[in-house]
C-alpha positions as CSV (number, residue, x, y, z in Angstrom):
1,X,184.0,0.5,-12.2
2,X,187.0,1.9,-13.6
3,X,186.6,-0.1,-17.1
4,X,183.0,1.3,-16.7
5,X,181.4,-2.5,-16.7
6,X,178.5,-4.1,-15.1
7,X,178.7,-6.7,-13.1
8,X,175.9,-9.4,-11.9
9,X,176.3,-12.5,-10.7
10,X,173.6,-15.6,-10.3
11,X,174.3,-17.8,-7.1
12,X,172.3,-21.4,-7.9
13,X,171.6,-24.5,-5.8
14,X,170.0,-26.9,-7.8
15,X,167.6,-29.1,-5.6
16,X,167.8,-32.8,-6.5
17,X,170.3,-32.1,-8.1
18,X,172.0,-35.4,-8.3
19,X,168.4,-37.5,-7.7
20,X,167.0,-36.0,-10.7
21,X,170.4,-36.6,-13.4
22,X,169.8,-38.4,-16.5
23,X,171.4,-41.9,-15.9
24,X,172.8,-41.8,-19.0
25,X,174.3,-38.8,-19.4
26,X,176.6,-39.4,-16.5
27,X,178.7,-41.8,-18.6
28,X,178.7,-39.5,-21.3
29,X,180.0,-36.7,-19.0
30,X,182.4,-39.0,-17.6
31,X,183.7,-39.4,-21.4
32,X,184.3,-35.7,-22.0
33,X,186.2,-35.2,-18.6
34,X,188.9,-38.1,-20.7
35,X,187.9,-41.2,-18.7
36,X,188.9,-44.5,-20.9
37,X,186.0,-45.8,-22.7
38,X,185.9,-48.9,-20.1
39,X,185.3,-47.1,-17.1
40,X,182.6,-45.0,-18.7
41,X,181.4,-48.5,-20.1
42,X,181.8,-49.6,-15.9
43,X,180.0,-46.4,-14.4
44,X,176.6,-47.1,-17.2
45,X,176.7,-50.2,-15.8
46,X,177.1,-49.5,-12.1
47,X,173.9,-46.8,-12.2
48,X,172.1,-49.2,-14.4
49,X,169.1,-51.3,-13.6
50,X,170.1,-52.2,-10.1
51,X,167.9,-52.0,-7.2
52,X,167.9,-52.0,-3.8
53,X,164.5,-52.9,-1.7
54,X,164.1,-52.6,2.3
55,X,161.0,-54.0,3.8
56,X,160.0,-52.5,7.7
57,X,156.3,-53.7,9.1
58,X,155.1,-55.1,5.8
59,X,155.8,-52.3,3.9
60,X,158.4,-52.1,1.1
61,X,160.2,-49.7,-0.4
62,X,162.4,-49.9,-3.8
63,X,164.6,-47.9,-5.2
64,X,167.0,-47.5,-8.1
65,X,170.3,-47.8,-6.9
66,X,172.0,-46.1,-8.9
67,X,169.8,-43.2,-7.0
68,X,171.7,-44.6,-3.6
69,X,175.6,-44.4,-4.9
70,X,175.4,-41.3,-7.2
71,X,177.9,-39.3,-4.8
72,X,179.0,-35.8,-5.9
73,X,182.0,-36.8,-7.8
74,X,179.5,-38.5,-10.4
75,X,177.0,-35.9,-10.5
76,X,179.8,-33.5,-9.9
77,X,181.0,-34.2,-13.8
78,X,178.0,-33.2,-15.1
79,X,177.7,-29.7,-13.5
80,X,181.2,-29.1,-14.8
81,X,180.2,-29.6,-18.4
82,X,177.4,-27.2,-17.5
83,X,180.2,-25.1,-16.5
84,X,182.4,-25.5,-18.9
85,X,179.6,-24.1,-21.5
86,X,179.3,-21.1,-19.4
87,X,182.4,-20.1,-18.4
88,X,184.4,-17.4,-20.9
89,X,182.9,-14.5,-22.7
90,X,183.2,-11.9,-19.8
91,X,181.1,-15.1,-17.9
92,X,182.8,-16.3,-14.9
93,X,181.9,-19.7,-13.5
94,X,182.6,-21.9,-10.5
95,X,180.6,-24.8,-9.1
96,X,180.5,-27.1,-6.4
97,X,178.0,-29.9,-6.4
98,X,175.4,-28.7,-7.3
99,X,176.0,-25.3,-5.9
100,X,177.1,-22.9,-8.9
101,X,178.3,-19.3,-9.1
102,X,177.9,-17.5,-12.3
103,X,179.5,-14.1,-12.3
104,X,179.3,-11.7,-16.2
105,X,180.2,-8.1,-16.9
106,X,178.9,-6.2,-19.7
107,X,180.6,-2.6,-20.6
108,X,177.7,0.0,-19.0
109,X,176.5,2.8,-21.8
């Protein structure tokens, strides 16, 4: 209040957060965060393609697997590059899985 500034702040918990990421923009993410080009190579193959199936009383259910081991590290990578374009510019951001924080001031008139 002193500096006479404004400040807001946005508090998001994006549902499905880590069911409803791009498959391929994981390995991508994975690239920027300075993983080798062989592990990114490994993780686009892991969530690729696979699937796991469970049958109970004749009825079957399939799914993509990749949908199964996405844990929050993986999906985590993606909400920090989300971050990373937020953050600075009298923005302040912080996330955890797919919780984020998002915290600006603006000089009042």
């Amino acid at each position: 209040m002193e500096d006479r500034e404004v400040t807001s702040g946005a508090f998001l918990d994006i549902v499905g957060a880590f069911d409803s990421t791009s498959l391929d923009i994981i390995p991508k993410a994975a690239k920027w965060h300075g993983l080798g080009d062989m592990i990114c190579q490994w993780i686009g193959c892991l969530l690729g393609g696979r699937k796991i199936a469970a049958t109970l009383a004749g009825e079957t259910l399939e799914r993509s697997l990749a949908r199964c081991i996405l844990s929050p590290l993986l999906g985590g990578i993606v909400v920090d590059k989300l971050i990373g374009g937020l953050d600075g510019n009298s923005c302040y951001t912080v996330g955890c899985a797919d919780d984020i924080a998002i915290v600006f001031s603006v000089e009042s008139t």
